[in-house]
SEMAR-436095 format. One line per field, with one value per residue (C-alpha): residue number from 1; residue in three letters; x, y, z. Coordinates in steps of 0.1 Angstrom, whole numbers, padded with zeros to 4 digits, m for minus. Layout:
REM SEMAR-436095
i	(NUM ...)
aa	(ALA ...)
east	(X ...)
north	(Y ...)
up	(Z ...)
END
This chain:
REM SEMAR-436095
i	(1 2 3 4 5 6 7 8 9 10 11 12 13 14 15 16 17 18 19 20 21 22 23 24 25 26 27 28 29 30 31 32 33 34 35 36 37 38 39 40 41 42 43 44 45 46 47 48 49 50 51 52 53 54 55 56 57 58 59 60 61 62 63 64 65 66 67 68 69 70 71 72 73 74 75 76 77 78 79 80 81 82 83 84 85 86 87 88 89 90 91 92 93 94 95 96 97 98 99 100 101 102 103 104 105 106 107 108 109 110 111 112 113 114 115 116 117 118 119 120 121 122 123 124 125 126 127 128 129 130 131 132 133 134 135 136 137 138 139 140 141 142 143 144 145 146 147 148 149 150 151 152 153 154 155 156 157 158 159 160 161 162 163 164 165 166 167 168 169 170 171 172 173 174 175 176 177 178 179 180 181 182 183 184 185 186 187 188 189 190 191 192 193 194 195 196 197 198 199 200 201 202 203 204 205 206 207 208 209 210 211 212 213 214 215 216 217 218 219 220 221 222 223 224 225 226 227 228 229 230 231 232 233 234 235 236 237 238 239 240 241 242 243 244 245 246 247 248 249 250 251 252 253 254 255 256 257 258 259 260 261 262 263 264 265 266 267 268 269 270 271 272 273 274 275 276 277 278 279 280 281 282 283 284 285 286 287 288 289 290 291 292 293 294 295 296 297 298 299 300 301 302 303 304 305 306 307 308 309 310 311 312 313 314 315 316 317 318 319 320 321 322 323 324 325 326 327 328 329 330 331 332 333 334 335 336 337 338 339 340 341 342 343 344 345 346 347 348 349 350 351 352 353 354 355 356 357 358 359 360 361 362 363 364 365 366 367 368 369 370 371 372 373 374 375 376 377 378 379 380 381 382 383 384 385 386 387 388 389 390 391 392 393 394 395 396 397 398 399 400 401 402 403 404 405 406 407 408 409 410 411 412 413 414 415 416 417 418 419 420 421 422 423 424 425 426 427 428 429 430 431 432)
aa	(UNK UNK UNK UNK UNK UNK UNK UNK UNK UNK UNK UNK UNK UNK UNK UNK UNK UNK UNK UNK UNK UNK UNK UNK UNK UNK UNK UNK UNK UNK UNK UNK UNK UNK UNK UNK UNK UNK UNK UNK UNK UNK UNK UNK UNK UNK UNK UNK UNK UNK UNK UNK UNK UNK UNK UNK UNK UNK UNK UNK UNK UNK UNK UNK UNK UNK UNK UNK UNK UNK UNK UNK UNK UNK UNK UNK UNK UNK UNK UNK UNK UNK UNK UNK UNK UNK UNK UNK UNK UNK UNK UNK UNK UNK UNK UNK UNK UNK UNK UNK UNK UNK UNK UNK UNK UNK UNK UNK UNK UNK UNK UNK UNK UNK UNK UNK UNK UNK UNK UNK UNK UNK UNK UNK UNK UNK UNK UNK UNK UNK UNK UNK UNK UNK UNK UNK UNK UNK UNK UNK UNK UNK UNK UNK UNK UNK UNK UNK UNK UNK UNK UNK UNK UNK UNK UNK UNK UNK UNK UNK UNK UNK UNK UNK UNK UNK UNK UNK UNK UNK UNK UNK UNK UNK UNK UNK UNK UNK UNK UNK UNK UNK UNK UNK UNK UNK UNK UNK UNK UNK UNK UNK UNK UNK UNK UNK UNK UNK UNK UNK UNK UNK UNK UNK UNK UNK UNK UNK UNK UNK UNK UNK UNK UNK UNK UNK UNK UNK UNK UNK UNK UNK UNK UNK UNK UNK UNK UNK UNK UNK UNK UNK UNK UNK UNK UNK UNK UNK UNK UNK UNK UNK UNK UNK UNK UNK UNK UNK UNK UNK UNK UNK UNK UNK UNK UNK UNK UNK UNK UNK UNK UNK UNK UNK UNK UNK UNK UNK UNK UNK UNK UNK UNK UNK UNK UNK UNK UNK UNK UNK UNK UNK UNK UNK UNK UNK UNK UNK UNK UNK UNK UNK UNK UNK UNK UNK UNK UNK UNK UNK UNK UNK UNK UNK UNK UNK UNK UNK UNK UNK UNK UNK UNK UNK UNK UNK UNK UNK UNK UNK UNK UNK UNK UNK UNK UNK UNK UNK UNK UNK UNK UNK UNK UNK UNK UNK UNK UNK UNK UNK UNK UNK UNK UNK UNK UNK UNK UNK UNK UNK UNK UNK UNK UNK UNK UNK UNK UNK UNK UNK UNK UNK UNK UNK UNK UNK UNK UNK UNK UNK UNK UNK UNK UNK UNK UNK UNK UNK UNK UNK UNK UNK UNK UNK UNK UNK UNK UNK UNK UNK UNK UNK UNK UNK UNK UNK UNK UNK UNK UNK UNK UNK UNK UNK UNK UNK UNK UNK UNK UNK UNK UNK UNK UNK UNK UNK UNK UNK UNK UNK UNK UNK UNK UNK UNK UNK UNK UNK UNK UNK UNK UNK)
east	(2233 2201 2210 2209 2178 2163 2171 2160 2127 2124 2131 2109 2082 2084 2082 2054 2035 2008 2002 1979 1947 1945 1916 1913 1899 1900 1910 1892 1861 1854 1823 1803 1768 1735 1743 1778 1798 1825 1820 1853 1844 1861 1856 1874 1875 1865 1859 1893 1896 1906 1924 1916 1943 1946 1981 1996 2034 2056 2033 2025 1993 1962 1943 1906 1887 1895 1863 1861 1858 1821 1816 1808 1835 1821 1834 1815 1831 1827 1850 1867 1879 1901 1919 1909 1937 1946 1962 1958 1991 1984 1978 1961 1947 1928 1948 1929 1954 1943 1963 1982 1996 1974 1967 1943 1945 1923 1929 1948 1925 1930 1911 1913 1897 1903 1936 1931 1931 1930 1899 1888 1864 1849 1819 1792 1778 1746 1773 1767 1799 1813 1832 1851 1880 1904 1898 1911 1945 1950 1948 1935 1964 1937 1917 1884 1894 1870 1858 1858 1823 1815 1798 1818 1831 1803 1811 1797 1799 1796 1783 1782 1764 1749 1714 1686 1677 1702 1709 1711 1730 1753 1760 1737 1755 1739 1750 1748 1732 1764 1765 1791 1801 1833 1820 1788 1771 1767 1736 1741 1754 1764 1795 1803 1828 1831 1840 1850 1844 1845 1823 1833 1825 1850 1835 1842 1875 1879 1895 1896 1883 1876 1865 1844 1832 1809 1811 1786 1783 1762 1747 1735 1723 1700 1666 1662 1687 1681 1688 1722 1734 1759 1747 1771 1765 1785 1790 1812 1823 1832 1833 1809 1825 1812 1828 1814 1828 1820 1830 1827 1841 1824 1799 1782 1766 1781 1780 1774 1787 1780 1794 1817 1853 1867 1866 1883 1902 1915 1889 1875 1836 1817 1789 1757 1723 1693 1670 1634 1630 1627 1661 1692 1719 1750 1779 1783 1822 1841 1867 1883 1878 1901 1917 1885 1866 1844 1840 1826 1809 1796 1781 1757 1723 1710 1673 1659 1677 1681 1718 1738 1772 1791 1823 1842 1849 1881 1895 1923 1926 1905 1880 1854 1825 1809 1785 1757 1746 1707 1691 1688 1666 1676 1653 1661 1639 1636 1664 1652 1685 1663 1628 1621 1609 1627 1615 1608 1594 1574 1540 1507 1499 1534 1534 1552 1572 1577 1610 1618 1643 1652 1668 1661 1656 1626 1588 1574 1543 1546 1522 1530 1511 1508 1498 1461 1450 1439 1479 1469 1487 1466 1473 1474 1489 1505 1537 1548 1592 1612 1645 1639 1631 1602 1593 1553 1539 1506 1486 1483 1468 1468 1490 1515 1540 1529 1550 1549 1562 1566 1555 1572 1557 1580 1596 1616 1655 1667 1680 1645 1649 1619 1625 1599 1581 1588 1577 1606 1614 1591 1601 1586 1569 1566 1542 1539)
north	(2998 2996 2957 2952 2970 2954 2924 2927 2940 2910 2887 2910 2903 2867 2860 2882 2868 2842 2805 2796 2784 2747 2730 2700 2706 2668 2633 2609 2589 2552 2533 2507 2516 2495 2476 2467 2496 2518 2551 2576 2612 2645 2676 2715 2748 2760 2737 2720 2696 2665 2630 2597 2573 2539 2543 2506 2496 2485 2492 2520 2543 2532 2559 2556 2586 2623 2641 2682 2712 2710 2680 2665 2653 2615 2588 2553 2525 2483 2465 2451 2484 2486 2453 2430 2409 2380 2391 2410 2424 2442 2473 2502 2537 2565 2594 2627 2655 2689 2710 2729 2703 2695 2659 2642 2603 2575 2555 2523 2492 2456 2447 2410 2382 2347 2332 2297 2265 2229 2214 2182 2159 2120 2100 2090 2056 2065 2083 2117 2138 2158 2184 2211 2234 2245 2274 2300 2311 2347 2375 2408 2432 2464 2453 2475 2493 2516 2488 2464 2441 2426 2395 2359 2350 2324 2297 2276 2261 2272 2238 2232 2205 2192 2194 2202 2232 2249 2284 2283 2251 2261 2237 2248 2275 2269 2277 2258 2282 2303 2289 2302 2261 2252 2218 2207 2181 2174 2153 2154 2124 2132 2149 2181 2212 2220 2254 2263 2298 2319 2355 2388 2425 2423 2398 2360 2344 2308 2290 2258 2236 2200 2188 2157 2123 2101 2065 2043 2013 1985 1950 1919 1887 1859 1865 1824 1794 1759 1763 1752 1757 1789 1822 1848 1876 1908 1940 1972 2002 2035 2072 2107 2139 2175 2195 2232 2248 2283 2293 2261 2270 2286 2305 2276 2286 2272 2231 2213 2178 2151 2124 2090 2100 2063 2030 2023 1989 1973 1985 1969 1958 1946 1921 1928 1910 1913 1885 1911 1946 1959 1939 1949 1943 1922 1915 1884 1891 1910 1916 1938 1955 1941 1966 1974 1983 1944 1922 1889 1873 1832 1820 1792 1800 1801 1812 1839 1872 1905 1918 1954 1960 1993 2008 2031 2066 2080 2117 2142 2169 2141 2129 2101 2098 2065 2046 2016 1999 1991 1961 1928 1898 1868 1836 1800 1771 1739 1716 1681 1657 1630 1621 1587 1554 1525 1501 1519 1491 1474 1445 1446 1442 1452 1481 1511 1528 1571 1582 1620 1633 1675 1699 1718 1684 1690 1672 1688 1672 1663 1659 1632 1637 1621 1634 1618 1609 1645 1656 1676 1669 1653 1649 1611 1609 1623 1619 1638 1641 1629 1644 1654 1620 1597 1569 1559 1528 1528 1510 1510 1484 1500 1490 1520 1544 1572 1603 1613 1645 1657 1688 1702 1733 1763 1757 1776 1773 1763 1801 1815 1819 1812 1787 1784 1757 1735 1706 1681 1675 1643 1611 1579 1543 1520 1489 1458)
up	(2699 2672 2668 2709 2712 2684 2698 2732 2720 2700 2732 2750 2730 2727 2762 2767 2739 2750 2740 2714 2734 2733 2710 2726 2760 2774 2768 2747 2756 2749 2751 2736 2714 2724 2691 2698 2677 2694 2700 2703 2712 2727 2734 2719 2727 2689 2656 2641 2616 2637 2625 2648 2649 2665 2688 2692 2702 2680 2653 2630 2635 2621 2607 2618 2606 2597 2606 2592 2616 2607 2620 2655 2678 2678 2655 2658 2641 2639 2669 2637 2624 2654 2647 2680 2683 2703 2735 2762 2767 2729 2744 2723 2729 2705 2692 2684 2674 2653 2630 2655 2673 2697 2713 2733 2740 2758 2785 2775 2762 2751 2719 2726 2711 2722 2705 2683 2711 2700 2704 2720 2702 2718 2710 2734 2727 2706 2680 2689 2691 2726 2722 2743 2742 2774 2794 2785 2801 2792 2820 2814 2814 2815 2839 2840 2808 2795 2767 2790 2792 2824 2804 2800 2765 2751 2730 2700 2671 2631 2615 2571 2562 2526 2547 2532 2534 2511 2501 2467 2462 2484 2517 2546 2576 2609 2645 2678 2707 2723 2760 2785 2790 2773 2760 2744 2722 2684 2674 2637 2623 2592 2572 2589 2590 2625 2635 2672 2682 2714 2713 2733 2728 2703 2679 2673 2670 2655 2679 2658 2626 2617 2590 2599 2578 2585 2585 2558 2572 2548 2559 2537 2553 2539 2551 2566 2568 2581 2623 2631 2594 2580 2580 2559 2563 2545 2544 2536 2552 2535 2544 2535 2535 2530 2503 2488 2458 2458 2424 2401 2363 2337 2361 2377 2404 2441 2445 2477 2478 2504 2488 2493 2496 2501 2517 2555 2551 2585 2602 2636 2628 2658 2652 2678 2675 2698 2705 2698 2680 2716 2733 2743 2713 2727 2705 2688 2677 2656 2627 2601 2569 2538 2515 2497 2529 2528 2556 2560 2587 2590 2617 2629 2630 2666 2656 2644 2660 2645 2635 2627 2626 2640 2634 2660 2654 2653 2664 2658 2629 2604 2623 2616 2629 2641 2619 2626 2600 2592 2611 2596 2609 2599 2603 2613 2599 2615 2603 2588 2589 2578 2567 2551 2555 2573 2544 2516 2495 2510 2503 2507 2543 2562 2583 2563 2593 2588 2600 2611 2624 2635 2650 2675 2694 2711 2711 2685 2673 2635 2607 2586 2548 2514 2486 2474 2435 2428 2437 2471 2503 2527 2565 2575 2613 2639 2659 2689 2691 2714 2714 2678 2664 2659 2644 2631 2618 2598 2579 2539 2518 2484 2460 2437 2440 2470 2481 2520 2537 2573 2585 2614 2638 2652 2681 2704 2714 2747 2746 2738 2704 2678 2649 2621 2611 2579 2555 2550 2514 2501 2500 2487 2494 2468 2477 2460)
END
């Protein structure tokens, strides 16, 4: 009888006996700070020591913060302390709980950050570089969430280059304005790592990386030849890269290298050439690279033109970047086939008769000259051309050994191109 009462008191009493008040009154709150930091707060009925974890699926709790009984209910931490990850459908929500058991959570949320996407690289025809990446496909799976920003992601670029200027000696960091456009333009011509990135409330996310070389692209060519005769001209084409060591041995401080990393043998080299410094450049032909990067261009001198060659860039994960070599003029000089005398001994008395002959064939008025007692060149007659040739008789009564020369003026090219004028090489009249 004592245990039965005993035991119905004891029931008694613990169904009559209240429920410890709860602590936590409501759920959690989310929000963003004016300086981009996320703030968690709640609310209790009396002080507890709290702990703040980060609930996700499939994944253990990430303990955020533990503040005291003492101190407020509001926790503001970095985006990146809540692990933003790549997809939407990662959904995630703040756990507050106290001592006694007591829970509060937060709406769901998505802490995403756009996922890597290849992107896209061209070149327009002055060299500079296009680039763009896809849209992106992912759908928010919480829509209006309490983190959610109603701004569009904005993308850019992260660019390293060995431009000056550094930060000690290491390679200079800029970045391209953020525009909401998924493509935009690269005027730097010059060894690059390119770094794609996309921008939300969360932070950036890389979406992809190139490293990019340049192309060196040298030119040699004679300065004149004879019109009509072989010009050569040569040059080579290599490659620049951009390379940073960050911890060089024995506690060197960081190196930033824009150097030549190679030659690029069979490669296509287009031949241009303008007719002014201020024409249009038309291509004159083309050809490849040998094994050691050299190529090797004759052609016939047309006149005086001016001459670069380019090199194509190429794309995918190495790309290369287009190069132009630097302008070369080359000048053409009248050609003398022949310049001499149709009798070059001849007596007292006859007639010597001056030969010339040149090309361009046009009616170019020549100077022929001898060269007097005190060795200077002295003009004696003229002769206008015909076709490039002419032929002059004059008289000369003086006995010896005399040496003659042409001199022949500029002239222009039936395709407008200038020529420059020259003395023919002497030659000699004996009279007896």
């Amino acid at each position: 009888m004592m245990t039965s009462l005993l035991a119905t008191t004891l029931l008694s009493t613990a169904l009559t006996t209240p429920a410890p008040p709860s602590v936590l009154a409501a759920d959690v709150q989310l929000a963003w700070t004016t300086d981009g930091k996320v703030r968690i707060s709640w609310n209790e009925t009396s002080p507890a020591p709290n702990t703040v974890v980060l609930e996700r699926p499939g994944a253990e709790d990430l303990l955020l913060a533990s503040p005291a009984a003492t101190e407020p209910n509001t926790v503001v931490l970095a985006p990146d302390k809540l692990e933003p990850w790549g997809s939407t459908t990662d959904r995630a929500r703040i756990v507050v709980s106290e001592p006694s058991g007591d829970v509060a959570r937060s709406a769901d949320f998505d802490r995403y950050r756009r996922a890597a996407a290849q992107a896209h690289i061209s070149y327009r025809p002055n060299g500079d570089l296009a680039w763009s990446v896809p849209p992106d496909p992912v759908v928010d799976s919480t829509p209006n969430d309490p983190l959610d920003v109603a701004a569009p992601t904005t993308y850019g670029l992260r660019l390293m280059t060995g431009e000056q200027p550094w930060t000690y000696d290491r390679c200079r960091i800029e970045y391209t304005a953020r525009t909401t456009a998924l493509s935009g333009v690269i005027t730097k011509q010059r060894p690059m790592e390119v770094i794609f990135l996309a921008w939300n409330e969360w932070g950036a996310a890389q979406l992809d990386w190139r490293l990019v070389s340049s192309s060196v692209v040298t030119l040699n060519a004679p300065a004149s030849t004879p019109y009509g005769a072989t010009a050569t001209l040569t040059g080579k084409v290599a490659t620049r890269r951009i390379f940073e060591n960050p911890a060089p041995p024995n506690g060197a401080p960081p190196i930033c290298l824009d150097e030549e990393s190679g030659t690029r043998p069979n490669t296509t080299v287009v031949l241009q050439a303008r007719d002014s410094a201020t024409g249009p450049w038309y291509v004159v032909g083309s050809g490849k690279t040998d094994a050691a990067g050299n190529y090797k261009f004759p052609l016939r001198n047309p006149g005086a033109r001016e001459y670069r060659t380019t090199v194509a860039g190429t794309t995918g994960t190495s790309p290369l970047q287009p190069g132009t070599s630097p302008a070369r003029t080359v000048r053409a000089s009248t050609r003398v086939v022949s310049a001499k005398f149709i009798q070059p001994a001849v007596t007292v008395g006859t007639r010597p008769q001056a030969y010339l002959w040149v090309d361009p064939a046009g009616t170019q008025q020549a100077a022929l000259q001898f060269r007097n007692s005190a060795g200077a060149w002295q003009g004696l007659t003229y002769k206008t051309l015909y076709a490039g040739r002419g032929l002059v008789a004059f008289a000369w009564n003086v006995r010896g050994t005399f040496q003659f020369r042409w001199w022949i003026p500029g002239s222009t090219t039936s395709t407008r191109l200038p020529v420059d004028a020259v003395y023919s090489g002497p030659f000699t009249l004996k009279v007896s």
